[in-house]
Structures are given as structure tokens and as C-alpha cells.
C-alpha positions as CSV (number, residue, x, y, z in Angstrom):
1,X,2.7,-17.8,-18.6
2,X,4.2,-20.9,-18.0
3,X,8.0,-21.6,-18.6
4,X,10.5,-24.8,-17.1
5,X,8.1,-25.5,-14.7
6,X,8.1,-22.2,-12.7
7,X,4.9,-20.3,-12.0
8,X,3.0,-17.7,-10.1
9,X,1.8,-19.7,-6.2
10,X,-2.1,-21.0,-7.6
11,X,-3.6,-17.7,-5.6
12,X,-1.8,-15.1,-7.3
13,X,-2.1,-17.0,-11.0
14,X,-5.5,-16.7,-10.4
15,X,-5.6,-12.8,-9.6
16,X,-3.0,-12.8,-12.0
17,X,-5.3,-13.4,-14.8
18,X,-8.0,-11.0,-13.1
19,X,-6.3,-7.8,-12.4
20,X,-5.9,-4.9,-14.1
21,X,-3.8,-4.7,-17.5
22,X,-1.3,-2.0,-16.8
23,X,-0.5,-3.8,-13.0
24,X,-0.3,-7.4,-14.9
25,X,2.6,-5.7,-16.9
26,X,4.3,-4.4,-14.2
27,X,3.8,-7.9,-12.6
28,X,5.2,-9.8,-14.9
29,X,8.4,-7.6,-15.3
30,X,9.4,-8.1,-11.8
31,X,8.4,-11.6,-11.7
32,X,11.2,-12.4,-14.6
33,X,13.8,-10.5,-12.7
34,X,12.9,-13.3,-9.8
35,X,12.2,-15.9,-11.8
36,X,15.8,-15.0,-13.4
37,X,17.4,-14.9,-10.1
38,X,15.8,-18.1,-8.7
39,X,15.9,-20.3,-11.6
40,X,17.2,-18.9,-15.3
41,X,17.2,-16.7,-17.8
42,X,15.2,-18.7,-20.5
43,X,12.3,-19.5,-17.5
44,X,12.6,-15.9,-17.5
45,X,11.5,-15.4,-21.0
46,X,7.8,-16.1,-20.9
47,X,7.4,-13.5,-18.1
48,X,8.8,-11.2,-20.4
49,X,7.0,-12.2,-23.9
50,X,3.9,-11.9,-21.8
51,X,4.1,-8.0,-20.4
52,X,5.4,-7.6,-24.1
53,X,1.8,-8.9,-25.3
54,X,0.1,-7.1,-23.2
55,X,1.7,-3.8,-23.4
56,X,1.4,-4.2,-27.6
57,X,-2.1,-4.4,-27.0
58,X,-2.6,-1.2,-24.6
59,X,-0.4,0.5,-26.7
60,X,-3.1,0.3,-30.0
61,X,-5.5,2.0,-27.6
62,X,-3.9,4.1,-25.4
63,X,-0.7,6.1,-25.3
64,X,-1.0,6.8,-21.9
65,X,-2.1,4.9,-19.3
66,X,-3.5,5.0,-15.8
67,X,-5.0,2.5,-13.4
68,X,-8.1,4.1,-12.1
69,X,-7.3,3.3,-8.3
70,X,-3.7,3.0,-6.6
71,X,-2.0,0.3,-7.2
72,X,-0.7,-2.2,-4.4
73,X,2.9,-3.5,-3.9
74,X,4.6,-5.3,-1.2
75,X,8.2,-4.3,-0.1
76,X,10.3,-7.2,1.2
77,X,13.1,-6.8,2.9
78,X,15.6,-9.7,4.4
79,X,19.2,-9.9,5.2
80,X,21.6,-12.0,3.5
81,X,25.2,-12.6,5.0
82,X,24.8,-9.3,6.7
83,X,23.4,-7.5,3.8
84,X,20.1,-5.9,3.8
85,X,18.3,-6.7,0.2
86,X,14.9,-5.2,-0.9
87,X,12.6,-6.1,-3.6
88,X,9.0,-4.9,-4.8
89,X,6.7,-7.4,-5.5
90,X,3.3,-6.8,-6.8
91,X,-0.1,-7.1,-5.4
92,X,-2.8,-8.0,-7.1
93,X,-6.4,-8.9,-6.0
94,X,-4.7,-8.9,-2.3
95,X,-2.3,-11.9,-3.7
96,X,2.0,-11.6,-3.9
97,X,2.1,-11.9,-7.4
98,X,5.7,-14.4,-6.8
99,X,6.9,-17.3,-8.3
100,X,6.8,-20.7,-6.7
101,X,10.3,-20.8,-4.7
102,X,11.7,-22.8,-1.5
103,X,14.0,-21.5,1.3
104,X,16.2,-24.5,0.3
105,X,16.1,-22.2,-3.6
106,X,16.6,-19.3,-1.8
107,X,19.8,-20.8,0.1
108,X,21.4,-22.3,-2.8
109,X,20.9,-19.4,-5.1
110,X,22.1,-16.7,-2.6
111,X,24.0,-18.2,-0.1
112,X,27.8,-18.6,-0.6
113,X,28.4,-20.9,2.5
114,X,26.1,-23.5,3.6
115,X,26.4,-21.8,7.6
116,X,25.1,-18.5,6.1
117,X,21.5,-17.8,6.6
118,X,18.4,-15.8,5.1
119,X,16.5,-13.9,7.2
120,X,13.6,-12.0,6.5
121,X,12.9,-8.5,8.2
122,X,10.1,-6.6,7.0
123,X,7.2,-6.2,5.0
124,X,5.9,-3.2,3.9
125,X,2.4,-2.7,1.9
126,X,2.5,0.5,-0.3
127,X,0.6,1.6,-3.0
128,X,1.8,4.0,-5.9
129,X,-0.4,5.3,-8.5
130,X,0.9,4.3,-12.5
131,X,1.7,5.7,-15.4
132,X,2.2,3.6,-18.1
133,X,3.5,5.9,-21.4
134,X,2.8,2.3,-23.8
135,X,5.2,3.4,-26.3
136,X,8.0,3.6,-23.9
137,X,7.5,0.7,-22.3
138,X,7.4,-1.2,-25.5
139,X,10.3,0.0,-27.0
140,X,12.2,-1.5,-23.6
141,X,10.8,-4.4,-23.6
142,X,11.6,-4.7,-27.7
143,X,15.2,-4.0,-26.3
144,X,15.0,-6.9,-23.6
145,X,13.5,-9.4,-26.1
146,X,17.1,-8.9,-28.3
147,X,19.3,-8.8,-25.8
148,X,17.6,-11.0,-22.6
149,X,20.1,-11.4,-19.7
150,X,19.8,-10.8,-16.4
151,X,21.5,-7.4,-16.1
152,X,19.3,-6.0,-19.0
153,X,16.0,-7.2,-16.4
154,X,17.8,-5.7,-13.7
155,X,18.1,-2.1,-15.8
156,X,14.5,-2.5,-17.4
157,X,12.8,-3.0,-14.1
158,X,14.8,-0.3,-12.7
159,X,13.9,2.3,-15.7
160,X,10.0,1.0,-15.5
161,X,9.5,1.6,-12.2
162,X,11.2,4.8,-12.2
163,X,9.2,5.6,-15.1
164,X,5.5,4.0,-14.3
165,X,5.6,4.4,-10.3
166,X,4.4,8.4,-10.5
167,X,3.7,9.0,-6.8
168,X,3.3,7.4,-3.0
169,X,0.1,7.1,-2.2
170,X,-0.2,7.2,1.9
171,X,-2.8,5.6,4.1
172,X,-2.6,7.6,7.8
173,X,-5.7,5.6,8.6
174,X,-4.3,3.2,11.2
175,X,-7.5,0.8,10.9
176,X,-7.0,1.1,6.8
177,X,-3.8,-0.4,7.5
178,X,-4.3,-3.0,9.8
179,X,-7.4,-4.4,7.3
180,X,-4.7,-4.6,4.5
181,X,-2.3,-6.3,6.5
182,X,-5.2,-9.1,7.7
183,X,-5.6,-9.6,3.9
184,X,-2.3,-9.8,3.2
185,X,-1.5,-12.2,5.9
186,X,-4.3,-14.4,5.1
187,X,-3.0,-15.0,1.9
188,X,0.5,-15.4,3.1
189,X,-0.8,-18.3,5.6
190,X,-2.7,-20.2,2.7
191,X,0.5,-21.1,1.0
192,X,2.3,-21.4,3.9
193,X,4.6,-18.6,4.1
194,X,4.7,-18.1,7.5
195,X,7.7,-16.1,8.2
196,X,5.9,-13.7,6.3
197,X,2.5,-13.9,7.2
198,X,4.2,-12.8,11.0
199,X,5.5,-10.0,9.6
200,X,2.9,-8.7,8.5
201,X,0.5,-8.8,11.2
202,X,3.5,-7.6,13.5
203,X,2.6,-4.4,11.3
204,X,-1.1,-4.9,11.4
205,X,-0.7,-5.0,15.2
206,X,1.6,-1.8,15.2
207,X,-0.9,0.0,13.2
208,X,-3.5,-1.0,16.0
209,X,-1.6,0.0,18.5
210,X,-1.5,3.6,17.2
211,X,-5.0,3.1,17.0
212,X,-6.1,2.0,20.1
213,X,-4.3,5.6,22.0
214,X,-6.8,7.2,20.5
215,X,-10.6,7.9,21.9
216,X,-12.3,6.0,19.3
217,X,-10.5,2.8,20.6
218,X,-13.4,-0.1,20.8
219,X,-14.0,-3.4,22.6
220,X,-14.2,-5.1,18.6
221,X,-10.1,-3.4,18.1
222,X,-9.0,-4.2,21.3
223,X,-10.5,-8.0,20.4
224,X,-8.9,-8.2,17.1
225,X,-5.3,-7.2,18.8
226,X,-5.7,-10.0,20.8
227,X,-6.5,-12.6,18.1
228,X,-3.7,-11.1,15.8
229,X,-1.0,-11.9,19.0
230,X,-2.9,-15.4,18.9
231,X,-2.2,-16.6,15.6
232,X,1.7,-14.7,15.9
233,X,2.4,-16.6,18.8
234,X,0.5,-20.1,16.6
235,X,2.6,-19.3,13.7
236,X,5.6,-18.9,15.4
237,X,5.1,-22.7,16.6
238,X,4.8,-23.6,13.4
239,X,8.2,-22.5,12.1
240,X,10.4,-23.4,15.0
């Protein structure tokens, strides 16, 4: 899965390898379209040859396929020179499946004047349940293979998650919410994404908040609001 030196962050190459088949494919579509971005076209390519092994495989034993439990993505959204951007990035084994990137990458590859700035808004956990017709999905990726380029991984991520990504699956447990947010933020704060990691438990806070109106509120919620404010206000020293 390796290609010019650009790779998954060490968590999520390790979940990478773990999780489930028809979420690995989907993975490693969307990470070429932002390896593509960030780096190149031909870094790209491994990303790609990979889901294409993978879905050859599923293909010879199913035609259709679905992950037994929803599957999790994460959707970022940041502004850039006053436009609002979102991606969906996958989540795997409660990693980001992204590739290894810097702000000073993100700058240079997106920013047209060195005064402009990135800034990140939200992060949203959501989970869809898949449908992966094999066939289908081979035959696009056959296509990409010939004719690799950046707006042909822009068109076959578009068509794949229109065509895998069957239906929202919504959690109205406040608590539910919160717990995948702590996860999430834990692994955003072991590689150091910090910006993000405060994002996310800004949501995991929210959800606890509409949890702690409520008559089941308990001394061990009320607790864990205050340590999520503690290590918000601790991250925010850390990127200042």
C-alpha cells in the first residue's frame, strides 16, 4: 500500500489491515483522491491497484456485498479562502483511515496566497450501511486503472459512494455519541491532530449536554463533561 513515500498515519495502517473487506475498498478509494490532491497522481496509484485487488477477490465470491454492522465515516469540514470544503474519510477500527499530511502540505497545495488560511470547522461521525454490487465496482475501477487522473478519482468516488453508501444510519442516543466521539478524539490526540481532536469532543460535549437535561443525568456524566472541557481547554494550549 505503499507508494512515493506516502502512507496511512501508523494507527490507521494498522486497522487498515484489520477491518472489514468491503470498508478497506471504500478506504482506499478515497484515500487516492487525497493522496492525489496532497501529493500526485502516480502516489495515487497504489491506493487504487489495492481496492482493485481486493474488490477482484470479493467479486469471485460474492456479487453482492454487505458489511454486517454499519459502517463508520468521519465528515470533515474546513474553510479555505472563504470556501467551505467537505470530505468523507473513513473509519476503521475507530482510526481516520488518512494519509500522512502537514498543515504546511495543506497550505501549499490549497492555498493561493501565502496570507490565506485553512481552517477547520467541523467534524461529524456518521455511519452508513454498504452495498458493494462487486461487479460494478470493478468495472470502475478497470476504468480508473486506464485512464488514472485526478478528475476520473474525483468521478469514481463520487459514483461509489453514491452507489455503495445505501442508507444513514442515526444514533439518537446522546451517550452513544459522546462514547464515539471520546474514541475518536483519542485517536486524533495520539498523532497529534489537535485541531481535530477539539472538534470532536466539542461534539462529544454537545451530545452530553443534551444528555445531562434529562432525568437520567448522573454524577459519572456530569464528571466526564468536566474532564472533556479539561483536556479542550489543555489542547487549546497546545496549538496556540
Amino acid at each position: 500500500m505503499r507508494s512515493a513515500g506516502v502512507s496511512p498515519q501508523k494507527n490507521s495502517e494498522t486497522a487498515f489491515a484489520e477491518g472489514d473487506e468491503g470498508e478497506r475498498i471504500i478506504a482506499n478509494v478515497l484515500l487516492a483522491a487525497m493522496v492525489s490532491q496532497l501529493y500526485s497522481e502516480p502516489a495515487a496509484r497504489a491506493y487504487v491497484e489495492y481496492a482493485y485487488a481486493l474488490t477482484k477477490s470479493l467479486a469471485q465470491r460474492s456479487v453482492t456485498y454487505r458489511p454486517p454492522q454499519p459502517s463508520k465515516f468521519a465528515q470533515l469540514s474546513f474553510e479555505i479562502e472563504g470556501k467551505i470544503e467537505t470530505f468523507l474519510v473513513s473509519v476503521i477500527n475507530d482510526a481516520l483511515v488518512v494519509p500522512a499530511f502537514s498543515s504546511d502540505r495543506l497550505k501549499r497545495r490549497f492555498l493561493r496566497t501565502p496570507a490565506a488560511t485553512i481552517k477547520f470547522l467541523d467534524i461529524e461521525l456518521v455511519r452508513f450501511m454498504l452495498r458493494l454490487r462487486t461487479r460494478r465496482i470493478l468495472a470502475a475501477l478497470e476504468t480508473l486503472r486506464t485512464t488514472m487522473s485526478q478528475t476520473a478519482l474525483v468521478q469514481t468516488v463520487e459514483y461509489l459512494l453514491a452507489e455503495c453508501l445505501r442508507h444513514q444510519v442515526r444514533s439518537e442516543e446522546p451517550l452513544d455519541r459522546a462514547s464515539d466521539c471520546f474514541v475518536l478524539a483519542h485517536d486524533l490526540v495520539g498523532r497529534k491532530s489537535y485541531p481535530l481532536a477539539a472538534l470532536v469532543l466539542n461534539s462529544a460535549s454537545s451530545a452530553l449536554d443534551a444528555y445531562s437535561n434529562s432525568a437520567n443525568c448522573s454524577a459519572t456524566v456530569r464528571s466526564m463533561k468536566g474532564r472533556i472541557e479539561q483536556l479542550i481547554t489543555e489542547i487549546s494550549g497546545l496549538v496556540m
